[in-house]
N, C-alpha and C positions, 0 to 999 in steps of 0.2 A: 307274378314272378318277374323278377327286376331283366330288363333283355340287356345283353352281353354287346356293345360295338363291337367289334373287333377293329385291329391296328390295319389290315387287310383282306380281302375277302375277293375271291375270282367273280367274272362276269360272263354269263355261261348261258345264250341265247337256243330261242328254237333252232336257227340256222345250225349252231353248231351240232345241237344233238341231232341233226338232221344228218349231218354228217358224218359223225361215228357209227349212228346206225347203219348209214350207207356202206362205209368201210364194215361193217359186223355182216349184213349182208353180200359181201363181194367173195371173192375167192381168196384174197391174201389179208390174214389178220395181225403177222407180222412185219417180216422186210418184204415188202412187195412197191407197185407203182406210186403209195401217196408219199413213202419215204422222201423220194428221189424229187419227187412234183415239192413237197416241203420246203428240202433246200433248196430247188428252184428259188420258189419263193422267199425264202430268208433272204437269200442274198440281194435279193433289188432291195433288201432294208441295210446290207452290207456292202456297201459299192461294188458290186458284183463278183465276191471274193468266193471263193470255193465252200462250203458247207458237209459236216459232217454230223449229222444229228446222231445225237446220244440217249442214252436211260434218265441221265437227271444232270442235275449242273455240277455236283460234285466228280461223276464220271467225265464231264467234258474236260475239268480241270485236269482229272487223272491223263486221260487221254492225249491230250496236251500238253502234260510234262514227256510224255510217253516219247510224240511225234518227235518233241525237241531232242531226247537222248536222251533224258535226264537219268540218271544212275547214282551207286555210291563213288562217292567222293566226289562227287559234282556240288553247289552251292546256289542255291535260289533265293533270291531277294525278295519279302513278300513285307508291306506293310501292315502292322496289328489292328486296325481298326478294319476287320473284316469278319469273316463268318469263318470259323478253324478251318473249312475243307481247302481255303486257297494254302495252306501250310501246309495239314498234314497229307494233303494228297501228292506232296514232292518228297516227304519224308517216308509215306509206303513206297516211296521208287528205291530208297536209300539214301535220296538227297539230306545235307545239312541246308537247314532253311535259316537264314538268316535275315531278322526285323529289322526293317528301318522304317523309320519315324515318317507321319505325317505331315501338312502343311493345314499351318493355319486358315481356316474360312472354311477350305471346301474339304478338308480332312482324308485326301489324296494325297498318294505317295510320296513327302518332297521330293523332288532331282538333286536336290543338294547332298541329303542324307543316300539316295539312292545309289548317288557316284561314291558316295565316303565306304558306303558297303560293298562295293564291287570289289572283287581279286579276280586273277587270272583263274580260277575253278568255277568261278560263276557261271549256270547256265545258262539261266533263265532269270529276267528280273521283273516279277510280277507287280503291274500296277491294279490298284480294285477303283473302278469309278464306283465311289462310294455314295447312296443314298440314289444314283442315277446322274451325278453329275462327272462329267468324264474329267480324267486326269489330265494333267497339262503335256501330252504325249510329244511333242516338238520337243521342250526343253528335256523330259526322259533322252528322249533319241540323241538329244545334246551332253548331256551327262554320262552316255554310253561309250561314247566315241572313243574309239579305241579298243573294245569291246569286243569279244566275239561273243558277248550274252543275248541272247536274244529278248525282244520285248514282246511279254504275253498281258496282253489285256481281262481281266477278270471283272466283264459286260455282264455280270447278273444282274445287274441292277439299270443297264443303262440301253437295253434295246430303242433302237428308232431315237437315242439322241445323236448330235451333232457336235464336234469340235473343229471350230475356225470354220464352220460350214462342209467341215467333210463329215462322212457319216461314219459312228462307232463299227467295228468292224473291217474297217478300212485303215486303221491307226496304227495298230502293233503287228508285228511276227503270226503271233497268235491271239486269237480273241475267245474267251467262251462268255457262255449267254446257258442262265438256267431260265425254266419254264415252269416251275413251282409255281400251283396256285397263287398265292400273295403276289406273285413275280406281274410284270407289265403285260402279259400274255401268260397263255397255258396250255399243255399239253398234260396235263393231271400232273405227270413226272415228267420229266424232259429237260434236255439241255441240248449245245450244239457247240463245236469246236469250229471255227469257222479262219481261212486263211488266204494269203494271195500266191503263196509258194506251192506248186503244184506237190514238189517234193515229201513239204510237211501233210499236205492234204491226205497223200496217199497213205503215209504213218498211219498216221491219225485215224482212216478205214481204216486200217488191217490190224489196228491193234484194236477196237471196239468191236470185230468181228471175229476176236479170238486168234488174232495173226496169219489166219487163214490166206494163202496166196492160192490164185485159181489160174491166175494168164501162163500161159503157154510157154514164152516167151522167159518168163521169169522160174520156171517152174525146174524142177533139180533130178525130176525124173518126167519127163514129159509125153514121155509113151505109153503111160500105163493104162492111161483107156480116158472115155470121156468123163467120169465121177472122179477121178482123181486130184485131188487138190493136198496143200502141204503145208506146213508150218514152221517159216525159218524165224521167226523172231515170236516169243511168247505174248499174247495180248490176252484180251479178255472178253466177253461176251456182256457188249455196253450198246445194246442196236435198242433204238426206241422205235416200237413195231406201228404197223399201218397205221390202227384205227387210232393211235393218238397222234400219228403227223397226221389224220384228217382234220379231226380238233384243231391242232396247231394253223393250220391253213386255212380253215374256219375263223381262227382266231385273229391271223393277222390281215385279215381283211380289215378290220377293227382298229386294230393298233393306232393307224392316226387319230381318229378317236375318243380312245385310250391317253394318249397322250396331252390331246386337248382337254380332256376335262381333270385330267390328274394336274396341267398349268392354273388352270381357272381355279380349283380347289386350292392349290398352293397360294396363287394372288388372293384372293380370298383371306386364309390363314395370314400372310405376309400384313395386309391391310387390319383386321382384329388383332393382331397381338406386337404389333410392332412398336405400340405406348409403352407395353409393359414391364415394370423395372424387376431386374431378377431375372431377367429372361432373354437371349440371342437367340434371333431366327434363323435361317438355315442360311448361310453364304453362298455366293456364286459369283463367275469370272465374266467376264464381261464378253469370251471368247465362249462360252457354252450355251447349246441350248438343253439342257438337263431332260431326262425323261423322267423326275421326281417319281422314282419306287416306293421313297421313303420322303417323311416328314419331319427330318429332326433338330429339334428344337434343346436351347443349352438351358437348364436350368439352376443359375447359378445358387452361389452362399450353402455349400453343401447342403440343399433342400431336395434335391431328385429323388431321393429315397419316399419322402412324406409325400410330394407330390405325386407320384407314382402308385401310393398306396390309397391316395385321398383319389385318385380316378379310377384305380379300378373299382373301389368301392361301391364307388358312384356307378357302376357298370359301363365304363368306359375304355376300353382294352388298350392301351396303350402300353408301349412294346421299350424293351431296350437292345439297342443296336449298335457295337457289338461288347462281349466280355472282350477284350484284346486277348488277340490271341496267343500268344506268350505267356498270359495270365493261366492258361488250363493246367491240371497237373500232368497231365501228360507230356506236357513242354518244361513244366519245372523240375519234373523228373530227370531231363535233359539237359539240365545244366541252368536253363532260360533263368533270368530274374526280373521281378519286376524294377522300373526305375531305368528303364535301358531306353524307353520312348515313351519321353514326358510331355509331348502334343499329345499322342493318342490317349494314353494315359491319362490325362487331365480331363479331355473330350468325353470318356467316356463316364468318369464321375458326374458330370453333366447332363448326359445326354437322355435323351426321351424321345421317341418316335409316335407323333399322333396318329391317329387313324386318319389311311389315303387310301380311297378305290376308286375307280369310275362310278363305282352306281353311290357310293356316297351324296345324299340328298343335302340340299341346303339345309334344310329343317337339322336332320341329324350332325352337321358341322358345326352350326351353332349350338346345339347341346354338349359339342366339345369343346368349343372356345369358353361359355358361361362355366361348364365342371372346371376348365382349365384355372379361367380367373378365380374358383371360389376357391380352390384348392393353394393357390399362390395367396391369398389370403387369408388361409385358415381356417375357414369356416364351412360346416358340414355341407357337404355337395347330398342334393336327394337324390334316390336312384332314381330313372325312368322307372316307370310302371312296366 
């Protein structure tokens, strides 16, 4: 039977399941001590920014237009070369979301285009460090100016990287960060909203705990005895419970790691395919240090289809990332057309994500590079056995 790569795949030791068990045998199997001990821990990966762990990375997003205020008639700037949920998660608030274009190389948000979209309704102007390489967040913050939008960084792809030497998480308004399997770390499902505004912090709890207010102090009938808690603004029930912030904590023991060997697999990749005509490797700014989620590679002369089809064949799983998300019908429904952002747009007719994990072996990297080259040459790729 021919064995399947995959484009990603978790990394999932005795430590950890030592640790779920441990949270499975404890008293709290939801919100209890490893939550709270979690975001501890995220944030020495976030310059020590306040943390609100979530259900999945799509709720952090939610959560995070939440904190911001975002409502109808508000306006969200989100670039299309991402995963739909940084869009439609502003447009279940009521927001109109409004695309603007990428930049060339590293296929992050331009600031050029991002200032050209701003109006006085804008809330929020979402950057995606795309593939794990962070967006150029100084010149955003320079493109804002004049602004009261705030800037929300959409880190699923970029935990434990670095821009200009400050750490992701540390950059925008807001930041979220998913923990899907494939992701740089994992918590099975999981995400985190994470910020340096106490203000948005506290949003951002109360709306993942269903809006729930419990302090005294804030409370609108405060005598009614000690179970009484209330609910002044609606949220939703997005708490990612104990025994997977064990996991998580477990996991980002790791992370550096993690990080180290998803560069070395990259240089690796960089060095084998960098001869090859037909073909651009992944960009990057001379100010980032990438946490590389993702490996993707351009596959020029409209050939990404055939290549694509000649490795998975091959049992090679290689991934595309992303449809722009303006492309869905759900957006076209909306009005959206394609042809409105012709960087991303272009990038994606190209694009191919190889297989990157940590436990990715040299042996099996080279069975990607050889299917890669045979496939860029037309000729039957064999399956592994």
């Amino acid at each position: 039977m021919m064995t399947m790569l995959p484009y990603g795949r978790q990394s999932v030791t005795d430590d950890d399941v030592a640790a779920v068990v441990a949270a499975l045998r404890s008293d709290w199997l939801t919100t209890g001590p490893q939550v709270e001990a979690f975001e501890t821990d995220l944030s020495r990966w976030t310059g020590g920014t306040g943390c609100a762990a979530v259900s999945n990375g799509t709720a952090a997003l939610h959560v995070a237009y939440a904190a911001a205020g975002v409502g109808p008639g508000d306006e969200v700037v989100v670039p299309p070369m991402t995963f739909v949920a940084t869009a439609s998660s502003a447009v279940a608030l009521g927001a109109t979301v409004v695309f603007a274009d990428v930049a060339e190389e590293t296929f992050t948000l331009d600031p050029a285009a991002a200032a050209a979209a701003t109006t006085s309704r804008t809330k929020v102007v979402a950057a995606v460090d795309y593939a794990g390489h962070p967006a150029d967040y100084d010149a955003l913050r320079a493109a804002l100016a004049g602004s009261d939008a705030l800037l929300l960084a959409d880190a699923a792809h970029s935990i434990g990287a670095t821009y200009r030497g400050r750490p992701v998480g540390s950059l925008a308004d807001l930041t979220t960060f998913s923990f899907f399997p494939t992701k740089n770390l994992t918590t099975a499902e999981g995400g985190a909203v994470v910020t340096g505004d106490p203000e948005l912090l506290k949003r951002a709890r109360r709306f993942r705990n269903i809006g729930l207010v419990r302090e005294r102090d804030e409370l609108r009938w405060p005598d009614e005895g000690g179970w009484h808690q209330e609910v002044h603004e609606f949220g939703l029930n997005y708490r990612l419970p104990d025994v997977l912030c064990a996991l998580g904590r477990s996991q980002l023991r790791r992370l550096g790691d993690f990080l180290a060997a998803r560069a070395r697999l990259v240089a690796r990749y960089d060095e084998a395919l960098a001869d090859l005509d037909g073909v651009r490797i992944p960009g990057r700014r001379s100010w980032a240090a990438p946490a590389w989620h993702l490996y993707p590679v351009r596959v020029l002369d409209g050939r990404r289809r055939e290549v694509y089809d000649r490795m998975r064949a091959a049992g090679i799983g290689v991934q595309v990332n992303y449809i722009p998300a303006h492309w869905h019908p759900a957006f076209a429904e909306l009005g959206y057309r394609r042809g409105s952002c012709p960087v991303a747009e272009s990038f994606y007719q190209q694009q191919l994500s190889l297989p990157l994990f940590p436990t990715l072996t040299d042996a099996d990297q080279d069975r990607v590079i050889d299917a890669f080259r045979a496939a860029l040459r037309g000729v039957p790729v064999r399956p592994a056995a």
